[in-house]
MIKE-913601 format. One record per residue (C-alpha): residue number from 1; residue in one letter; x, y negated, z. Coordinates in pm, 1 decimal. Layout:
// residues N
<rec NUM, 'A', <X, Y, Z>>
...
This chain:
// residues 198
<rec 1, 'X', <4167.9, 23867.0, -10621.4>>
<rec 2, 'X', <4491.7, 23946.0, -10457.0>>
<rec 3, 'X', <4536.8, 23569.4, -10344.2>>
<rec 4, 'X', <4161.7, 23593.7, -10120.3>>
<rec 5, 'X', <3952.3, 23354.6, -10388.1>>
<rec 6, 'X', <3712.3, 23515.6, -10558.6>>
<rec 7, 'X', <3723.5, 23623.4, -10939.2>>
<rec 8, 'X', <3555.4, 23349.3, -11115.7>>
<rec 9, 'X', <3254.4, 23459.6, -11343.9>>
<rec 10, 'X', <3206.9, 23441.2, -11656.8>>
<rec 11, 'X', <3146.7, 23136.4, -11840.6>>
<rec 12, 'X', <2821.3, 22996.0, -11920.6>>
<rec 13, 'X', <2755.7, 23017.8, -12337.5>>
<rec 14, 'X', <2533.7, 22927.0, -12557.3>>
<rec 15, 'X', <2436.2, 23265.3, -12538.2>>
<rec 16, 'X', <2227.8, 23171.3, -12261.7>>
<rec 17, 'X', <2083.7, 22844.6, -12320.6>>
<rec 18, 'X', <1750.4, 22898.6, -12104.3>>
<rec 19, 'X', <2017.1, 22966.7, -11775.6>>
<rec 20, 'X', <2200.5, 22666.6, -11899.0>>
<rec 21, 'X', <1910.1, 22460.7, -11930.3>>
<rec 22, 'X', <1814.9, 22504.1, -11571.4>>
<rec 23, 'X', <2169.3, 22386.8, -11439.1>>
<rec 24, 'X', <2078.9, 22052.6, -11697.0>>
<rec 25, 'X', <2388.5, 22180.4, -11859.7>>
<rec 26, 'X', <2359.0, 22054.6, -12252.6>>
<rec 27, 'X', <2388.7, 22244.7, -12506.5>>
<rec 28, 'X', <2350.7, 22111.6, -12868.1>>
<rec 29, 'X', <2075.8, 22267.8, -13053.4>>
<rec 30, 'X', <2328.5, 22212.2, -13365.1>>
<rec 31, 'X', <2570.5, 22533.4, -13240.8>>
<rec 32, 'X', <2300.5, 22770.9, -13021.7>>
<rec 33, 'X', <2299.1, 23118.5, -13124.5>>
<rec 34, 'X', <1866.7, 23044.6, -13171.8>>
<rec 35, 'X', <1935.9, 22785.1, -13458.2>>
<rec 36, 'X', <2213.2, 22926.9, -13610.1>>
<rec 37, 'X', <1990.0, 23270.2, -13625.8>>
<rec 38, 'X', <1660.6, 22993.6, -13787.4>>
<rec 39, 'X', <1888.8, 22822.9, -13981.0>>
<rec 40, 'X', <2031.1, 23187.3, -14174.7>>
<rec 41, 'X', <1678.6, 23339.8, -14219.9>>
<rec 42, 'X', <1622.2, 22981.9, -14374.6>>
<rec 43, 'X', <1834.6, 23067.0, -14616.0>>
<rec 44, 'X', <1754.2, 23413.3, -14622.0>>
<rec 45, 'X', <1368.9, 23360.0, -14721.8>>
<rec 46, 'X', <1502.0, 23082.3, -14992.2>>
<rec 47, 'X', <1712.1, 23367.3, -15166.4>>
<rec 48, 'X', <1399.9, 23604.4, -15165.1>>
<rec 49, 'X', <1187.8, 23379.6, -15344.8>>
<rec 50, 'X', <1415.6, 23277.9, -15535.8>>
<rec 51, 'X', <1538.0, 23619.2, -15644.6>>
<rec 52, 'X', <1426.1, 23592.5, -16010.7>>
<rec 53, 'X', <1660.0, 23323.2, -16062.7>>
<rec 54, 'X', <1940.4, 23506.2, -15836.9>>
<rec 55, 'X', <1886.7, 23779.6, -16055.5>>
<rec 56, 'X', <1907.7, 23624.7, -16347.1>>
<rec 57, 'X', <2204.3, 23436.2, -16254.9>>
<rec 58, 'X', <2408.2, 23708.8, -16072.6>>
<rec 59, 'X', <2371.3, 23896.6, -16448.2>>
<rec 60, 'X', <2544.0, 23634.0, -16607.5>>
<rec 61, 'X', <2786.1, 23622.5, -16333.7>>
<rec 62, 'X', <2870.3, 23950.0, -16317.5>>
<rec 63, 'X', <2915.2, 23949.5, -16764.7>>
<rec 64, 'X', <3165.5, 23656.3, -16684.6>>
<rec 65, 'X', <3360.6, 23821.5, -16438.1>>
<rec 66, 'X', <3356.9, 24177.4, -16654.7>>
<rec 67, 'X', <3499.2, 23981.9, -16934.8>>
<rec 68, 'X', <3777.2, 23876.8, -16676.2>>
<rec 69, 'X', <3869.0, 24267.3, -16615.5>>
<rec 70, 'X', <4194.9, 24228.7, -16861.4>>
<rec 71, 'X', <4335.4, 23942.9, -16576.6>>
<rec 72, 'X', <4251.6, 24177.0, -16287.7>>
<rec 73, 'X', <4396.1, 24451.3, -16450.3>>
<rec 74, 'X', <4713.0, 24279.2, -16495.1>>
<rec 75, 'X', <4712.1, 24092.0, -16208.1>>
<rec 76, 'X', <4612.9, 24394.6, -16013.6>>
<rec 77, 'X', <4288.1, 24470.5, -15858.5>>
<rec 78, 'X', <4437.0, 24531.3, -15531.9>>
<rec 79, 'X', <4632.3, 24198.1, -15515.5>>
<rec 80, 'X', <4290.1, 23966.7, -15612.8>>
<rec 81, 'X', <4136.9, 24167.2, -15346.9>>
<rec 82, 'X', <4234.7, 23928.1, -15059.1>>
<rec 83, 'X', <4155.5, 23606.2, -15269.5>>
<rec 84, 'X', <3853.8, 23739.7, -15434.9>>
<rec 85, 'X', <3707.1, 23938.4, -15084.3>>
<rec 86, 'X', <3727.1, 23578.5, -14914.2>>
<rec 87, 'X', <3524.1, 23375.4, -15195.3>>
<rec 88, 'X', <3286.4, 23623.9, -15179.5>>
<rec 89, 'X', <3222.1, 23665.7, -14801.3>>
<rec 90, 'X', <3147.4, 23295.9, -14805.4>>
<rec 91, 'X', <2949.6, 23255.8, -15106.9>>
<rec 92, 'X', <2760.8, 23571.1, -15004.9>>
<rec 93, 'X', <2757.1, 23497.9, -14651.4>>
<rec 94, 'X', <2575.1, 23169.2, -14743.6>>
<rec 95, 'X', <2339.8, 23289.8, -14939.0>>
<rec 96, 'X', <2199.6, 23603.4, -14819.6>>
<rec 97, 'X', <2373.2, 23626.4, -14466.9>>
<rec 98, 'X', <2627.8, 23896.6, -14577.7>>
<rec 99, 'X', <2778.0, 24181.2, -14351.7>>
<rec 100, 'X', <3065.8, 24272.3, -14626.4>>
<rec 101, 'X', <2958.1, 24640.6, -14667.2>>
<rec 102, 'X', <3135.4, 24631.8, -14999.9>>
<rec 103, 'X', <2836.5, 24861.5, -15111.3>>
<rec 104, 'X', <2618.4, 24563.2, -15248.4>>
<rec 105, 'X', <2281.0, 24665.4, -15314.1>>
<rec 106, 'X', <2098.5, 24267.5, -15316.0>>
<rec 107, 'X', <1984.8, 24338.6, -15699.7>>
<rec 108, 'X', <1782.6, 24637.4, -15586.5>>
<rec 109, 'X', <1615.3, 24492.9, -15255.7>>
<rec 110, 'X', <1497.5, 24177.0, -15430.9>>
<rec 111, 'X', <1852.4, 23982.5, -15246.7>>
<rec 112, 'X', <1755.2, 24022.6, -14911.6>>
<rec 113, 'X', <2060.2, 24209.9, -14750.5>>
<rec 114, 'X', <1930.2, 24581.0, -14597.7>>
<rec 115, 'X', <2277.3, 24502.8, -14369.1>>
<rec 116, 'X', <2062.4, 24228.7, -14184.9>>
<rec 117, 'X', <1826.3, 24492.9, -14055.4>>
<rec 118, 'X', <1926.5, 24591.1, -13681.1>>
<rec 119, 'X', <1862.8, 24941.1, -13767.4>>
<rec 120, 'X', <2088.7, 24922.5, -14079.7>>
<rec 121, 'X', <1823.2, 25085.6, -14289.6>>
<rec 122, 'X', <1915.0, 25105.9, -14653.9>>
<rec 123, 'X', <1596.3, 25290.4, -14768.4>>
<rec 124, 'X', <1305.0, 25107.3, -14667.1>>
<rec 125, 'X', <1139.7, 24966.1, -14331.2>>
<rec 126, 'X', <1149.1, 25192.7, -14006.9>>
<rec 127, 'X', <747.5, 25212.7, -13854.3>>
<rec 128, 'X', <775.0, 24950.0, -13621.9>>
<rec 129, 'X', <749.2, 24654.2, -13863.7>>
<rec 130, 'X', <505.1, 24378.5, -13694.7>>
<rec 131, 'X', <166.7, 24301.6, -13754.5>>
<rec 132, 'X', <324.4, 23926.0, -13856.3>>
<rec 133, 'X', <579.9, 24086.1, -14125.0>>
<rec 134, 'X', <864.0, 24079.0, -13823.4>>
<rec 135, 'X', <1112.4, 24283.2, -13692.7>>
<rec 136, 'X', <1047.6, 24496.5, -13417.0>>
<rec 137, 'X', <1364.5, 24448.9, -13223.6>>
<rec 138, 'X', <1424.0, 24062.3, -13353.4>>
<rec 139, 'X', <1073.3, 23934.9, -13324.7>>
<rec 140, 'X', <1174.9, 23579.2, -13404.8>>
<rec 141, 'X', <1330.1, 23745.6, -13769.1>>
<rec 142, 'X', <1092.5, 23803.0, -14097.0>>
<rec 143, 'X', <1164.2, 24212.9, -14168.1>>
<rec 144, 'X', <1441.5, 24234.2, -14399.8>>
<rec 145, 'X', <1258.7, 24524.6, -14582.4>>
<rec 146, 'X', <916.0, 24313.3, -14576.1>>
<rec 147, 'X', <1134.9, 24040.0, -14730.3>>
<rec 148, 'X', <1305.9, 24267.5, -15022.3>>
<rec 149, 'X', <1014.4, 24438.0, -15121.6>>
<rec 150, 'X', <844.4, 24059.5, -15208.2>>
<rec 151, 'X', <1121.1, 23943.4, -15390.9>>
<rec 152, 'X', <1192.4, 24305.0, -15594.7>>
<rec 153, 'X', <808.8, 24202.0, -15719.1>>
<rec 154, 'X', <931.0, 23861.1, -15854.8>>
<rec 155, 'X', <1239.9, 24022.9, -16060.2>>
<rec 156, 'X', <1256.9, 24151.3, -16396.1>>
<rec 157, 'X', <1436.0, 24477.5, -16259.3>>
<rec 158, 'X', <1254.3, 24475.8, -15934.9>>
<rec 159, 'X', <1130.2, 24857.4, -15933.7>>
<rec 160, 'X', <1507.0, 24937.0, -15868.4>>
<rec 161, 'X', <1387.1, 24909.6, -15492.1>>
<rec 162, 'X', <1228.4, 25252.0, -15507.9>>
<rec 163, 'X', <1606.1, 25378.6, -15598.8>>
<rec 164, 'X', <1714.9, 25576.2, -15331.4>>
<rec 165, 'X', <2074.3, 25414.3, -15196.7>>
<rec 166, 'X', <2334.8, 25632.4, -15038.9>>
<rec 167, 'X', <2435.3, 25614.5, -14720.6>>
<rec 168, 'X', <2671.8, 25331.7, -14649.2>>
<rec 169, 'X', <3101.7, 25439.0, -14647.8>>
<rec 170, 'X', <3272.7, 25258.3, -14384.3>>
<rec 171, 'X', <3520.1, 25310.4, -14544.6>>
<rec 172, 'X', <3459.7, 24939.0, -14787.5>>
<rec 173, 'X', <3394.4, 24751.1, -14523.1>>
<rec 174, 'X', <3514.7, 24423.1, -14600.6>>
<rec 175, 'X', <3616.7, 24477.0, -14950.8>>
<rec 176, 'X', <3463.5, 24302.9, -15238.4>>
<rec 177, 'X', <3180.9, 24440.1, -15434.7>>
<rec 178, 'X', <3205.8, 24244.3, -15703.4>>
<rec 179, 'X', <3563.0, 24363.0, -15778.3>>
<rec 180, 'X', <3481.4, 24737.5, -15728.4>>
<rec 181, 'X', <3164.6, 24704.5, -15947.6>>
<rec 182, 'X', <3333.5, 24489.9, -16265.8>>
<rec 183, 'X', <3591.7, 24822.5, -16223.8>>
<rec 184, 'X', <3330.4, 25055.9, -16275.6>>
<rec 185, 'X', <3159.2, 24861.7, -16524.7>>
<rec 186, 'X', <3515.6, 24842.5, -16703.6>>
<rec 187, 'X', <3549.2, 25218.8, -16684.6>>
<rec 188, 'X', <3203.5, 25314.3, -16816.0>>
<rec 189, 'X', <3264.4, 25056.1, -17094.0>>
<rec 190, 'X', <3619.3, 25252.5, -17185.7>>
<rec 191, 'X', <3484.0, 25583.2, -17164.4>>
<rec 192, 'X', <3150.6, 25529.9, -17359.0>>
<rec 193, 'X', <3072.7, 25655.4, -17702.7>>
<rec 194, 'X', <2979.4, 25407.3, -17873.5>>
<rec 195, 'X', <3297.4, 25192.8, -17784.5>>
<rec 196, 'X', <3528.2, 25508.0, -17891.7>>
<rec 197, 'X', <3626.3, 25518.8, -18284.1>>
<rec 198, 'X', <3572.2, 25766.6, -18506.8>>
């Protein structure tokens, strides 16, 4: 520095609670990046094998909030976004450790988030899934795509996995899924057939 002391270095995190440990610095095991990481694929692995239930729950959800498309529409979809985005990134975020890629795909990979995979990988495992079912560049995390593929067995739907999912648009990033797909649903409800008159 200009004044002749030295730049001080960076502070010690829990990001480094080995280093910190040898210093007898303390860091509470209640806020470490390790058991916040144990304590989400917790949760994680309770959503997979529980995904029959999820499944059959997120159905009903998803009828209730369909039914609710006359008080978006006249609220406006884009002003519930905000309200709606945040109840969802929490709920989700609880649940299945969401990344908000606004391109939900958790009731065709048996609700274990393909966004939780380092790699990203929305079609399947990559080839270096562990002898142990674990990820080969988290070794401490069960596969995501190990996961989904035992919970898509337990649902009613569950050969929806083999769907091939598009790439994800960057674009819906942090927009709400469950907005976007009670729109669609909406749409494909107006334009159908059977719901026209003669």
């Amino acid at each position: 520095m200009a004044d002749g002391k030295p730049a001080p270095g960076p502070m010690p995190g829990n990001a480094a609670p080995a280093k910190k440990a040898t210093t007898g610095a303390y860091t509470p095991g209640s806020v470490s990046p390790n058991r916040r990481a144990r304590r989400s694929y917790t949760i994680r692995l309770w959503s997979v094998r529980h995904s029959r239930f999820l499944e059959w729950f997120y159905g009903r959800f998803a009828n209730a909030f369909l039914l609710l498309h006359p008080l978006w529409n006249m609220l406006g979809y884009a002003r519930v976004e905000r309200p709606v985005t945040f109840v969802e990134r929490n709920v989700k975020g609880l649940l299945f450790d969401c990344r908000m890629c606004g391109q939900c795909v958790l009731s065709s990979t048996g609700m274990s988030c393909p966004m939780n995979c380092p790699k990203q990988l929305r079609n399947g495992p990559c080839g270096g899934v562990r002898a142990n079912g674990n990820c080969e560049v988290e070794p401490d995390m069960p596969c995501v795509w190990v996961q989904a593929w035992a919970g898509s067995r337990a649902m009613v739907h569950g050969d929806a996995i083999l769907n091939v999912q598009k790439p994800v648009n960057q674009s819906l990033r942090e927009t709400s899924s469950w907005l976007r797909v009670t729109a669609q649903a909406a749409a494909a409800r107006e334009t159908s057939p059977s719901e026209q008159k003669p």
